[in-house]
PyMOL Python script that loads the backbone (N, CA, C, O; Angstrom):
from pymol import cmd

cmd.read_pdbstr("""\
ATOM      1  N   UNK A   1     372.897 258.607 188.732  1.00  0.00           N
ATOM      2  CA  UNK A   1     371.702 257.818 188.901  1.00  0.00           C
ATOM      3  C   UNK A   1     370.535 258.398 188.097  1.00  0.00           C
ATOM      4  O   UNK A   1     369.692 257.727 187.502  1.00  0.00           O
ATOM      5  N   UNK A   2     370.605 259.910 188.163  1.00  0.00           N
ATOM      6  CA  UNK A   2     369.155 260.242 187.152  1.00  0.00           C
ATOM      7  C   UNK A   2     369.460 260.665 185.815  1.00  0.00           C
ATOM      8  O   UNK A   2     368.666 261.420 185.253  1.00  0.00           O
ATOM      9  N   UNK A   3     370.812 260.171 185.055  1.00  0.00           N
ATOM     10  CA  UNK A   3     370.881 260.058 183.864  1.00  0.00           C
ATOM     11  C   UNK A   3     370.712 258.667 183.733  1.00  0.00           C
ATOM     12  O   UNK A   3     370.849 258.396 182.540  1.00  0.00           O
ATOM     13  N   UNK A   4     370.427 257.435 184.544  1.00  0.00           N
ATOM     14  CA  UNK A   4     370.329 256.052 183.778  1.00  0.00           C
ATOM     15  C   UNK A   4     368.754 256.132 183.835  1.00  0.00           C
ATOM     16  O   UNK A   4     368.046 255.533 183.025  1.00  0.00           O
ATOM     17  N   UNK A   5     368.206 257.003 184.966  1.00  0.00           N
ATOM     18  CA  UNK A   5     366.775 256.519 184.862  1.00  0.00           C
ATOM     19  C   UNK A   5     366.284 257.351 183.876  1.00  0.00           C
ATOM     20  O   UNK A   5     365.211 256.974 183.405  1.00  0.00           O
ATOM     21  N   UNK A   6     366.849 258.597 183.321  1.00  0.00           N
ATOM     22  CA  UNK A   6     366.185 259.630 181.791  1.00  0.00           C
ATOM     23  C   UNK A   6     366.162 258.608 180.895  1.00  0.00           C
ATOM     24  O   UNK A   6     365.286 258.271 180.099  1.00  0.00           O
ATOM     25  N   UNK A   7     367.855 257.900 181.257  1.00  0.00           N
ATOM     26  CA  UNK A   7     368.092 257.252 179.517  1.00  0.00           C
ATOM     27  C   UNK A   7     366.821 256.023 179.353  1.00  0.00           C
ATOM     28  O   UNK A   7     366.243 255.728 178.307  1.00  0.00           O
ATOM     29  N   UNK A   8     366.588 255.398 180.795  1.00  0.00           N
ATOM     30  CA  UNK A   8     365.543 254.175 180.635  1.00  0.00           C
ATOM     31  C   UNK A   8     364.400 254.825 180.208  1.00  0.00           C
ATOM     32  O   UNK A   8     363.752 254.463 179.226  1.00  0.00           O
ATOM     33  N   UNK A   9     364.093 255.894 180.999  1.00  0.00           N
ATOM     34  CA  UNK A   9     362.586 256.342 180.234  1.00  0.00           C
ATOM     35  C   UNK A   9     362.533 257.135 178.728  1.00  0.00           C
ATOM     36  O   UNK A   9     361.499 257.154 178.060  1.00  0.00           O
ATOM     37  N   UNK A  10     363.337 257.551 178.449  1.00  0.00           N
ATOM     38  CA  UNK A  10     363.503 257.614 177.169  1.00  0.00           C
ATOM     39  C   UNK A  10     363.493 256.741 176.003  1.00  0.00           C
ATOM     40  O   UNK A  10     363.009 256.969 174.894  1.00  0.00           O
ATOM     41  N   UNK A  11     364.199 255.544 176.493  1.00  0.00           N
ATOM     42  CA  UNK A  11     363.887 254.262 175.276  1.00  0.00           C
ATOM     43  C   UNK A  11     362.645 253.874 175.654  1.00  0.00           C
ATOM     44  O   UNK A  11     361.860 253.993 174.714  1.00  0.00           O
ATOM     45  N   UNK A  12     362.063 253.393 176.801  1.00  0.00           N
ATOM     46  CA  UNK A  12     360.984 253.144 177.129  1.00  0.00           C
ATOM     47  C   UNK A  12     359.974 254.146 175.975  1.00  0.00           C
ATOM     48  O   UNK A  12     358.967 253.620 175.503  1.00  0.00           O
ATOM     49  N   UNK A  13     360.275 255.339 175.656  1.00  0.00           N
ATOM     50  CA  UNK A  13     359.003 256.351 175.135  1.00  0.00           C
ATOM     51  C   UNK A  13     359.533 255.815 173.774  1.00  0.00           C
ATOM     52  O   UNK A  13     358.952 254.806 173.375  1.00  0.00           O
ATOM     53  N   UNK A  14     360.524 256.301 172.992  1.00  0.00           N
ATOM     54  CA  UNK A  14     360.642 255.704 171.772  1.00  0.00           C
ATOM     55  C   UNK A  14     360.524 253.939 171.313  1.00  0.00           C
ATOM     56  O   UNK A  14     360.440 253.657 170.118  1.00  0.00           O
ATOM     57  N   UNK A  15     360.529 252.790 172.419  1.00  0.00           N
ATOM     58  CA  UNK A  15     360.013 251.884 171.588  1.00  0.00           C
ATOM     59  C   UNK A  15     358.396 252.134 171.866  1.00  0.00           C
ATOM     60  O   UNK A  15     357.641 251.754 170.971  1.00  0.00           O
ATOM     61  N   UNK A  16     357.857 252.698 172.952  1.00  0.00           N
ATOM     62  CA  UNK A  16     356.527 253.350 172.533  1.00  0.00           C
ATOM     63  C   UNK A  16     355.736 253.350 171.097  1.00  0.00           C
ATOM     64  O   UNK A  16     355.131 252.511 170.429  1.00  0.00           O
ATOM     65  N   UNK A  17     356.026 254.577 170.994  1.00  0.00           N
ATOM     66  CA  UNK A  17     356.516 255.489 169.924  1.00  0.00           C
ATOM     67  C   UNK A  17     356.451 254.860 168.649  1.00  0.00           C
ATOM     68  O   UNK A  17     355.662 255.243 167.784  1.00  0.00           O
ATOM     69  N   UNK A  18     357.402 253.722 168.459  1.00  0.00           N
ATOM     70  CA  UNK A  18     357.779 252.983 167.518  1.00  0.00           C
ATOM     71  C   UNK A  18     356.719 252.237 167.255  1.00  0.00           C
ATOM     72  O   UNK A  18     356.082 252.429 166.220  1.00  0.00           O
ATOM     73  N   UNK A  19     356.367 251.271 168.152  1.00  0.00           N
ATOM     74  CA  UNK A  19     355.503 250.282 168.340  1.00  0.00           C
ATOM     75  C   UNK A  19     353.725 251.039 168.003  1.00  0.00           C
ATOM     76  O   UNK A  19     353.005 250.324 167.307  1.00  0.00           O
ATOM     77  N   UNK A  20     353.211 252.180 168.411  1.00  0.00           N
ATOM     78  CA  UNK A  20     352.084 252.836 168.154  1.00  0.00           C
ATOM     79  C   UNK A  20     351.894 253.077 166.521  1.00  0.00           C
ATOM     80  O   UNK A  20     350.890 252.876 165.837  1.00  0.00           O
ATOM     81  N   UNK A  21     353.288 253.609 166.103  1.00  0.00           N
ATOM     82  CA  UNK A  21     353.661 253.898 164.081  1.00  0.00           C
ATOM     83  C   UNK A  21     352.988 252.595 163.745  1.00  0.00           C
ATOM     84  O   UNK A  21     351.774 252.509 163.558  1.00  0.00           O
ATOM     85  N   UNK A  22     353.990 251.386 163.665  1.00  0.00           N
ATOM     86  CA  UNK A  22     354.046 250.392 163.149  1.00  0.00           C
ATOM     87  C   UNK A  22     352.536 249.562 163.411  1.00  0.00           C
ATOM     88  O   UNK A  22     351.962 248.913 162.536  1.00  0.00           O
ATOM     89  N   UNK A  23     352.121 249.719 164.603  1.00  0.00           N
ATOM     90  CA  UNK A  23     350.667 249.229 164.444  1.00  0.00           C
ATOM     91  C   UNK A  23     349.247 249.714 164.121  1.00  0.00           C
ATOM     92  O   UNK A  23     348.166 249.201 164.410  1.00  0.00           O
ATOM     93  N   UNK A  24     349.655 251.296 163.170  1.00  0.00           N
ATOM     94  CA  UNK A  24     348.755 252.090 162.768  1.00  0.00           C
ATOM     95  C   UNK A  24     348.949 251.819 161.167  1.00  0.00           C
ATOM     96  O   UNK A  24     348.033 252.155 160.416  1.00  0.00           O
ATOM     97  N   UNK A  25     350.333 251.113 160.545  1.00  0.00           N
ATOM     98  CA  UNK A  25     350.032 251.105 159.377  1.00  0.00           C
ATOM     99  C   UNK A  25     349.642 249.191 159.185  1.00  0.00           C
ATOM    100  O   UNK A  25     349.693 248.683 158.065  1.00  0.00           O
ATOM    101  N   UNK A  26     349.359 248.542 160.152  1.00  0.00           N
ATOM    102  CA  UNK A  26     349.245 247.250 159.615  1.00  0.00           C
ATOM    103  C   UNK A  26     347.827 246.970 158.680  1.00  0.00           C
ATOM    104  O   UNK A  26     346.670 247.348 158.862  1.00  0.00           O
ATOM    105  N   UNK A  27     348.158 246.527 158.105  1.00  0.00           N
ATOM    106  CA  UNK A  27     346.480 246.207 156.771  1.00  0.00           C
ATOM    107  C   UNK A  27     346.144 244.652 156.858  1.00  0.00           C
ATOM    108  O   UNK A  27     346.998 243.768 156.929  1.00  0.00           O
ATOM    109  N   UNK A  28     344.921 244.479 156.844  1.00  0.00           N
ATOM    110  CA  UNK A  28     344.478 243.279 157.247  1.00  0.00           C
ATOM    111  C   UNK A  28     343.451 243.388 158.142  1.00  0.00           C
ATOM    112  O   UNK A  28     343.047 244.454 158.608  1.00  0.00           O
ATOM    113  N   UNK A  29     342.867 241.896 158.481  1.00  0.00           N
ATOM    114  CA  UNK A  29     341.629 241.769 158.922  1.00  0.00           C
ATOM    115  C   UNK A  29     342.030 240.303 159.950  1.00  0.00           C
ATOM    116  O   UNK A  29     341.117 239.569 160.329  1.00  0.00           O
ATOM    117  N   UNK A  30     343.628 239.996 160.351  1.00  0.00           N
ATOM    118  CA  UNK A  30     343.783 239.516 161.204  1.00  0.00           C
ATOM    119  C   UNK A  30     343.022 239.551 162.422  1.00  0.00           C
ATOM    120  O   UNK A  30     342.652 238.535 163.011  1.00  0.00           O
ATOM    121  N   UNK A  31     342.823 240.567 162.744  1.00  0.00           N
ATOM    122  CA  UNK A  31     342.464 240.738 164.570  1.00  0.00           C
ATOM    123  C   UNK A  31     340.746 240.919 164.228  1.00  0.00           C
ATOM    124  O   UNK A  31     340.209 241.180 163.152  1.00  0.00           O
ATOM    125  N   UNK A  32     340.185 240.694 165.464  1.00  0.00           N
ATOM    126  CA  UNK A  32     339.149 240.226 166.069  1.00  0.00           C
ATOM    127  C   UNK A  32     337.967 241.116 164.876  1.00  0.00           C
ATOM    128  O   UNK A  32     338.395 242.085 164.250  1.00  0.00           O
ATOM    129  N   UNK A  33     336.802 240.734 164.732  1.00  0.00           N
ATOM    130  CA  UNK A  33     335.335 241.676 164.159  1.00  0.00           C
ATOM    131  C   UNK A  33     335.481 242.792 164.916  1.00  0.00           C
ATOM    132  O   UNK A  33     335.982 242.740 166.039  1.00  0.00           O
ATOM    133  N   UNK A  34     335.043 243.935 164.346  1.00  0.00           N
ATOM    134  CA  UNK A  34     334.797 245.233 165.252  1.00  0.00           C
ATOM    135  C   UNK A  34     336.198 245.945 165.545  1.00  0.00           C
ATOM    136  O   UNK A  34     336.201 246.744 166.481  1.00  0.00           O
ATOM    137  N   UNK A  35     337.413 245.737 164.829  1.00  0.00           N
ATOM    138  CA  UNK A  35     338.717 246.728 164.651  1.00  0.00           C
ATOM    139  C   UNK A  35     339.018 246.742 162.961  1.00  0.00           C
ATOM    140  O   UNK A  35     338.685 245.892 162.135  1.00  0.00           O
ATOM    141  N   UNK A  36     339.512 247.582 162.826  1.00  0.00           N
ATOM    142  CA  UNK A  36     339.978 247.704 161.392  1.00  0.00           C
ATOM    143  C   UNK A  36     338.973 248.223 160.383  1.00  0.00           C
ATOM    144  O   UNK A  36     338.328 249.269 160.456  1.00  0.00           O
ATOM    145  N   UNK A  37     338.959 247.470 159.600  1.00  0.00           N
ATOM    146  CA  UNK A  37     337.872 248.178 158.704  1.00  0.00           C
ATOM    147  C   UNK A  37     336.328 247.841 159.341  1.00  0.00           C
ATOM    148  O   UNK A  37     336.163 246.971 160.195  1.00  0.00           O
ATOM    149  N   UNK A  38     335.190 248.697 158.768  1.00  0.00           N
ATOM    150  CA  UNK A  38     334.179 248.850 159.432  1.00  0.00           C
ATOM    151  C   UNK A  38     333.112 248.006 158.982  1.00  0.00           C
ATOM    152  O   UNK A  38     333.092 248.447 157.833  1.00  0.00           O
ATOM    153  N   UNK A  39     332.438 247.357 158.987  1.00  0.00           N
ATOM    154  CA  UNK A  39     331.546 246.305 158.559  1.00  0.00           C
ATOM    155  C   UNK A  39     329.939 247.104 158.383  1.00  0.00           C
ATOM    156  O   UNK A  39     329.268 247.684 159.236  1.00  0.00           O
ATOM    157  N   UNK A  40     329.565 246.767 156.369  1.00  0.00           N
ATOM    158  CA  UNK A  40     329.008 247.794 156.210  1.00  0.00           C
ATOM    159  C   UNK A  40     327.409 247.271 157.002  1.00  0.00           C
ATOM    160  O   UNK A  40     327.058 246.179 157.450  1.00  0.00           O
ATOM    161  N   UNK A  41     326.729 248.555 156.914  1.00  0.00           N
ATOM    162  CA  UNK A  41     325.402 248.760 158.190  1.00  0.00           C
ATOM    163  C   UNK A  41     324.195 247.426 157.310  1.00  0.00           C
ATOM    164  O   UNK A  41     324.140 247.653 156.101  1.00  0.00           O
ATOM    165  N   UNK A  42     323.568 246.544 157.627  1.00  0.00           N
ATOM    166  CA  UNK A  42     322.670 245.825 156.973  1.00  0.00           C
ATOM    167  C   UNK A  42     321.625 246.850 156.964  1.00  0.00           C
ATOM    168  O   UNK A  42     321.466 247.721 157.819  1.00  0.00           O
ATOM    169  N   UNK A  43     320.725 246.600 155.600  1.00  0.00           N
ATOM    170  CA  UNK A  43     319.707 247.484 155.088  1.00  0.00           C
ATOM    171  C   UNK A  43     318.662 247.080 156.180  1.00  0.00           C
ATOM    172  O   UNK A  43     318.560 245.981 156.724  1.00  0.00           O
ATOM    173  N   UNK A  44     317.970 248.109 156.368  1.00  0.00           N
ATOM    174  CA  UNK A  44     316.831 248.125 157.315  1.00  0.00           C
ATOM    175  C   UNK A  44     315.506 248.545 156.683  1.00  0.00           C
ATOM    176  O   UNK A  44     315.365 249.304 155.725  1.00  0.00           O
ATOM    177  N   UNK A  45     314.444 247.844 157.472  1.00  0.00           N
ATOM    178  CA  UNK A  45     313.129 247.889 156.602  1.00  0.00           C
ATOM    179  C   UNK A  45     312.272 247.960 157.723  1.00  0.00           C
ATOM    180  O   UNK A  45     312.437 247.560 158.875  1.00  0.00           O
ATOM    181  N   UNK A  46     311.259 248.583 157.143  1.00  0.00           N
ATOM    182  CA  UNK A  46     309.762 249.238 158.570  1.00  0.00           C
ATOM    183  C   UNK A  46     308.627 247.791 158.540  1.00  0.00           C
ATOM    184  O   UNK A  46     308.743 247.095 157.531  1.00  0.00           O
ATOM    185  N   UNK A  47     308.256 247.631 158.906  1.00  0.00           N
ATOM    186  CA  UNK A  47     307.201 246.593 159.116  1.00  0.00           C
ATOM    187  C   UNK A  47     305.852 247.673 159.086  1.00  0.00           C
ATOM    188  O   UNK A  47     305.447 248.572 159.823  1.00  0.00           O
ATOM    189  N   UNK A  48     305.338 246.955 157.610  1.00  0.00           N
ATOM    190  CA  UNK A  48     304.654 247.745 157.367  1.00  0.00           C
ATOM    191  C   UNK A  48     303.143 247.852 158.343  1.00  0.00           C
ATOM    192  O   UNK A  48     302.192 248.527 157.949  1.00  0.00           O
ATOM    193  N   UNK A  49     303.115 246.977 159.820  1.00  0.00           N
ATOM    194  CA  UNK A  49     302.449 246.731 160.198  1.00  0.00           C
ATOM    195  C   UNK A  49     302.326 247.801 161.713  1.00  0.00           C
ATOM    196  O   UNK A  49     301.526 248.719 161.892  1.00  0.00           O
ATOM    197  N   UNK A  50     303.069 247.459 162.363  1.00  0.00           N
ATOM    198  CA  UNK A  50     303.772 248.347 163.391  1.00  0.00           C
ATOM    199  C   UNK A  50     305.132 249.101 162.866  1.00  0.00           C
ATOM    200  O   UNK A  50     305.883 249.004 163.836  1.00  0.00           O
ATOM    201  N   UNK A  51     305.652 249.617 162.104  1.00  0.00           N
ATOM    202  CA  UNK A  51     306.677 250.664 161.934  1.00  0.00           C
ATOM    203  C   UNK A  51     307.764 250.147 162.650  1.00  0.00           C
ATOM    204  O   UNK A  51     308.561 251.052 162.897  1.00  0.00           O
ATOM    205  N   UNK A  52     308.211 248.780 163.193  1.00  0.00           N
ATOM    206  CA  UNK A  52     309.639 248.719 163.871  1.00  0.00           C
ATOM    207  C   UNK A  52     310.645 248.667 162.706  1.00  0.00           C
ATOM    208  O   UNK A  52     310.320 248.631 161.519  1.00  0.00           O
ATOM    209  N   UNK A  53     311.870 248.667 163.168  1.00  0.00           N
ATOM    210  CA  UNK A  53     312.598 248.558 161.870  1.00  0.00           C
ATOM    211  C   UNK A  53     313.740 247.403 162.367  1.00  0.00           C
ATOM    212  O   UNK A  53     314.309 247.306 163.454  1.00  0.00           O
ATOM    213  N   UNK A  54     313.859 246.508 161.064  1.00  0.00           N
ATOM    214  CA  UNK A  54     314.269 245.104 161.540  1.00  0.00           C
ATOM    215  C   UNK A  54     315.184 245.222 160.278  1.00  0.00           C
ATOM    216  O   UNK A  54     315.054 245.916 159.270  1.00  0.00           O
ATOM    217  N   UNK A  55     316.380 244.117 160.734  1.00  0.00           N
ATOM    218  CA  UNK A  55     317.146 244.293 159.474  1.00  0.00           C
ATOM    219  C   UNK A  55     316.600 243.347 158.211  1.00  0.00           C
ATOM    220  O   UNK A  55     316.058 242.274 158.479  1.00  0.00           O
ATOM    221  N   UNK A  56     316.750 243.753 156.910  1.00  0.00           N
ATOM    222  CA  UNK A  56     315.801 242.866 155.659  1.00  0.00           C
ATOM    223  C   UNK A  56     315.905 241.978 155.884  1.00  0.00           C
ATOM    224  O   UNK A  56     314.846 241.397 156.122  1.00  0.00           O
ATOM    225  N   UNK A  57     317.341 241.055 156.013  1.00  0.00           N
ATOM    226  CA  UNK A  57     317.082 239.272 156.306  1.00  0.00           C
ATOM    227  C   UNK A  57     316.549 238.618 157.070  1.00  0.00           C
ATOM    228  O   UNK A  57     316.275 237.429 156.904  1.00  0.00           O
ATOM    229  N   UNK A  58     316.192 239.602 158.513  1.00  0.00           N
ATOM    230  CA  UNK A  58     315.339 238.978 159.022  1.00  0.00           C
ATOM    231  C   UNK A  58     313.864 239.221 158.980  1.00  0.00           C
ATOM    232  O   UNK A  58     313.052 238.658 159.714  1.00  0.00           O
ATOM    233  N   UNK A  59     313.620 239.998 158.172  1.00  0.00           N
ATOM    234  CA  UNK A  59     312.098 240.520 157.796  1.00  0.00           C
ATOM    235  C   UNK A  59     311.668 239.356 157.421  1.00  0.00           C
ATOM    236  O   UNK A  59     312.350 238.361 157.178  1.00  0.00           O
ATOM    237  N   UNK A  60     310.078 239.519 157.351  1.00  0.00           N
ATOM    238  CA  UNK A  60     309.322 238.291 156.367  1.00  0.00           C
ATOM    239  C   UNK A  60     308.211 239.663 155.634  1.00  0.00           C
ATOM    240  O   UNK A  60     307.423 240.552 155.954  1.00  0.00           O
ATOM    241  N   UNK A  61     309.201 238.682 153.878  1.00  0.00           N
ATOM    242  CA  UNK A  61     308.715 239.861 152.856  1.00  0.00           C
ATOM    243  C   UNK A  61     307.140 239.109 152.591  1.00  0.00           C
ATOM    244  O   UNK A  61     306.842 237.924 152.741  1.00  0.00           O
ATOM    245  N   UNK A  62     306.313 240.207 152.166  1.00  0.00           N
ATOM    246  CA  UNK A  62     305.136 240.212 151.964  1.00  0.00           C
ATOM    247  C   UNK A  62     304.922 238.908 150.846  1.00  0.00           C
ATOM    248  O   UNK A  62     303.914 238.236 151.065  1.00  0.00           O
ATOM    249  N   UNK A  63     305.661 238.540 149.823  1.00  0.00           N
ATOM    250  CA  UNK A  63     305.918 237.491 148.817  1.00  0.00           C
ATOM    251  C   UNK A  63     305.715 235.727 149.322  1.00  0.00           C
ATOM    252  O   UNK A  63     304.999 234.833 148.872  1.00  0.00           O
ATOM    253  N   UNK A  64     306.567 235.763 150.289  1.00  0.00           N
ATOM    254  CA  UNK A  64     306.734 234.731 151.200  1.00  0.00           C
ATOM    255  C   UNK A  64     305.372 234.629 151.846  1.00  0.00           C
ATOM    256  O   UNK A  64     304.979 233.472 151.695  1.00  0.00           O
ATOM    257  N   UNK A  65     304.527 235.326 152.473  1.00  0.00           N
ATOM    258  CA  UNK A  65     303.291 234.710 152.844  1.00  0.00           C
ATOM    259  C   UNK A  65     302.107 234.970 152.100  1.00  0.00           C
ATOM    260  O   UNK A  65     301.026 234.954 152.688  1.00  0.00           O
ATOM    261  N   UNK A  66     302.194 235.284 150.492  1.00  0.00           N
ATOM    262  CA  UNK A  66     301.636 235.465 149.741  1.00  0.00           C
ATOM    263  C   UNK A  66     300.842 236.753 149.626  1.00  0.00           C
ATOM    264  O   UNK A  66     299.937 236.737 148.791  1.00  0.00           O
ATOM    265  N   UNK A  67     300.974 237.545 150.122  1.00  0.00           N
ATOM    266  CA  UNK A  67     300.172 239.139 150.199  1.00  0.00           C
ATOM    267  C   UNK A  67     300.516 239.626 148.666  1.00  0.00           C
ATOM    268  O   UNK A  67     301.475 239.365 147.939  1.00  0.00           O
ATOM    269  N   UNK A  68     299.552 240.297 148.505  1.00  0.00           N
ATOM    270  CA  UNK A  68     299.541 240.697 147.389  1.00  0.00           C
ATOM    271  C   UNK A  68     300.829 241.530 146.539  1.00  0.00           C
ATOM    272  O   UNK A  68     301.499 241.372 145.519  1.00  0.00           O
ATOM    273  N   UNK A  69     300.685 242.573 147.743  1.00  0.00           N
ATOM    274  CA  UNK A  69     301.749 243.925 147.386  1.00  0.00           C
ATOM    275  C   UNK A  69     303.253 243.151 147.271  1.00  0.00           C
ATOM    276  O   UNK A  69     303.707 242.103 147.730  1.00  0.00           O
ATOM    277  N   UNK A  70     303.655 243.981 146.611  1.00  0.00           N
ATOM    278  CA  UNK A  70     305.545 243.346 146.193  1.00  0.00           C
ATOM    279  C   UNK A  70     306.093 244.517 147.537  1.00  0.00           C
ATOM    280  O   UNK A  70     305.502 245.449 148.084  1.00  0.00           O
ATOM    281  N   UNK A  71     307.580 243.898 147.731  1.00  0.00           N
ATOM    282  CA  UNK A  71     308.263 245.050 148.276  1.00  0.00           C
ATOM    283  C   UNK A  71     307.896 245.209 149.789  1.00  0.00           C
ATOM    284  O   UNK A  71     308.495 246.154 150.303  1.00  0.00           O
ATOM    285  N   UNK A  72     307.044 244.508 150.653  1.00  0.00           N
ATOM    286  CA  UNK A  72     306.535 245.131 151.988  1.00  0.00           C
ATOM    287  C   UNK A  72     306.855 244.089 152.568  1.00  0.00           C
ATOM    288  O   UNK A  72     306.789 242.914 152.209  1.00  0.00           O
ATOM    289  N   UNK A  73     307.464 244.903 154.152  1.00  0.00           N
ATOM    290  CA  UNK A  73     307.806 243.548 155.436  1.00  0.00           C
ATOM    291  C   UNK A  73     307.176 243.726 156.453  1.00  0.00           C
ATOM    292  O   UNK A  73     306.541 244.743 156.732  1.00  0.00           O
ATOM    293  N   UNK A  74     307.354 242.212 157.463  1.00  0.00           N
ATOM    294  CA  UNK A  74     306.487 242.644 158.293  1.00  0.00           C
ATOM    295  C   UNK A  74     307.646 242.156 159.036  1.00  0.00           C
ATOM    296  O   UNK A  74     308.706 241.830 158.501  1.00  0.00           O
ATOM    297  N   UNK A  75     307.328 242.104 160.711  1.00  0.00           N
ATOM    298  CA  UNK A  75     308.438 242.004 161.433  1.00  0.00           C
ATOM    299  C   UNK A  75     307.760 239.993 161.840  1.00  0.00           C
ATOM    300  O   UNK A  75     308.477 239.012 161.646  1.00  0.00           O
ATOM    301  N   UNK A  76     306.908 239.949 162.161  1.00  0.00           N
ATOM    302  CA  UNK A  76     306.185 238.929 162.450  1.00  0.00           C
ATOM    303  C   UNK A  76     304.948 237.942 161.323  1.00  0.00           C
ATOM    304  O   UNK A  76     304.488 238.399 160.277  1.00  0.00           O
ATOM    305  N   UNK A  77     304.743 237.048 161.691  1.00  0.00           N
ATOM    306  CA  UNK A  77     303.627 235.978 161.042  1.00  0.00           C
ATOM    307  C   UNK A  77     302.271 236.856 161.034  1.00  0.00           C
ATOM    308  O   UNK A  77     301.534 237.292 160.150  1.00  0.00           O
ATOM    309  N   UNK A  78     302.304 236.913 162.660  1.00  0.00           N
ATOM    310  CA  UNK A  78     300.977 237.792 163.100  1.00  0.00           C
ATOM    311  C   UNK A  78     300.997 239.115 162.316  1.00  0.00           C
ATOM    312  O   UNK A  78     299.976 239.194 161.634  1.00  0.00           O
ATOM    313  N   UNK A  79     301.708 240.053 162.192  1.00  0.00           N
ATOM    314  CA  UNK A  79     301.141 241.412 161.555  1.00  0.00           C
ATOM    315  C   UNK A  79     301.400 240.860 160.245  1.00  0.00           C
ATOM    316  O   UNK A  79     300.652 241.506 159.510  1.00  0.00           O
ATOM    317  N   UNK A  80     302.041 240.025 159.534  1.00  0.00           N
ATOM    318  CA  UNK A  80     301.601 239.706 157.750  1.00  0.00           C
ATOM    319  C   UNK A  80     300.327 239.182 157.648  1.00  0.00           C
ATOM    320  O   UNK A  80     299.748 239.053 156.570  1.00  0.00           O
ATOM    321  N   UNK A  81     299.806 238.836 158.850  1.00  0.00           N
ATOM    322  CA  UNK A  81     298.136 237.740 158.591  1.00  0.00           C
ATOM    323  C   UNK A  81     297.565 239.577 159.161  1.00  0.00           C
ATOM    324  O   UNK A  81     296.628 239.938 158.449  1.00  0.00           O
ATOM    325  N   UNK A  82     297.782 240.166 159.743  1.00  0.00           N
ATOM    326  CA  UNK A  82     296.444 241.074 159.889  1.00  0.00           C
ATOM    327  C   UNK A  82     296.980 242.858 158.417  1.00  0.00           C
ATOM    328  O   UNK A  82     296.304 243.881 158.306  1.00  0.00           O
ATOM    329  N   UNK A  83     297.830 242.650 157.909  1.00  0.00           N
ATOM    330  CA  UNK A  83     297.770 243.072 157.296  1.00  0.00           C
ATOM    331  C   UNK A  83     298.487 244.527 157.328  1.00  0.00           C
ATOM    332  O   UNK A  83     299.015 244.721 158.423  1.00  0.00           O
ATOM    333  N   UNK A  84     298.619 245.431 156.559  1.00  0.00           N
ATOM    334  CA  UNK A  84     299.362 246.717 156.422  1.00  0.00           C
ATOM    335  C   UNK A  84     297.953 248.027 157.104  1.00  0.00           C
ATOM    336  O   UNK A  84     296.786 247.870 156.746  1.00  0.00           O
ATOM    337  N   UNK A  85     298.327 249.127 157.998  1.00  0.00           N
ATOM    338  CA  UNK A  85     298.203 249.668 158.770  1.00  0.00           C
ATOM    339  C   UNK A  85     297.470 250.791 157.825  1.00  0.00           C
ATOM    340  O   UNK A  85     297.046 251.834 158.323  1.00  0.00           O
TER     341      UNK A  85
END
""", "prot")
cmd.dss("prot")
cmd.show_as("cartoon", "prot")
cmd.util.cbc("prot")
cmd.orient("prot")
């Protein structure tokens, strides 16, 4: 009786075993966002008004509400109308 239950837990560990290999070399982007490869970090920018840091696409660049300076974000309408700190 406790050589059928070694032999069961023994295959039990090697298709384990097997199954852990084989799903460490799969390549692809099948399975869900957030496994596999790493999704790179979006650039982040300070509001040059209050210092939060928001990611660039959602910034509103200084260009867009006509401010002078090139290059500067704000996080909001309100700190691009009162201006850089």
């Amino acid at each position: 009786m406790t050589k059928v239950i070694l032999l069961i837990v023994a295959v039990l560990v090697f298709f384990w075993l097997l199954r852990r290999a084989l799903t460490g070399r799969k390549t692809g982007t099948a399975g869900p966002p957030g496994k596999g490869a790493a999704q790179p970090a979006p650039e982040l920018v300070a509001c040059a008004h209050c210092g939060v840091l928001l990611p660039r696409d959602e910034a509103i660049s200084s260009q867009d509400g006509g401010a002078p300076a090139e290059g500067i974000y704000f996080c909001t309408q309100e700190h691009l109308k009162l201006g850089r700190r």
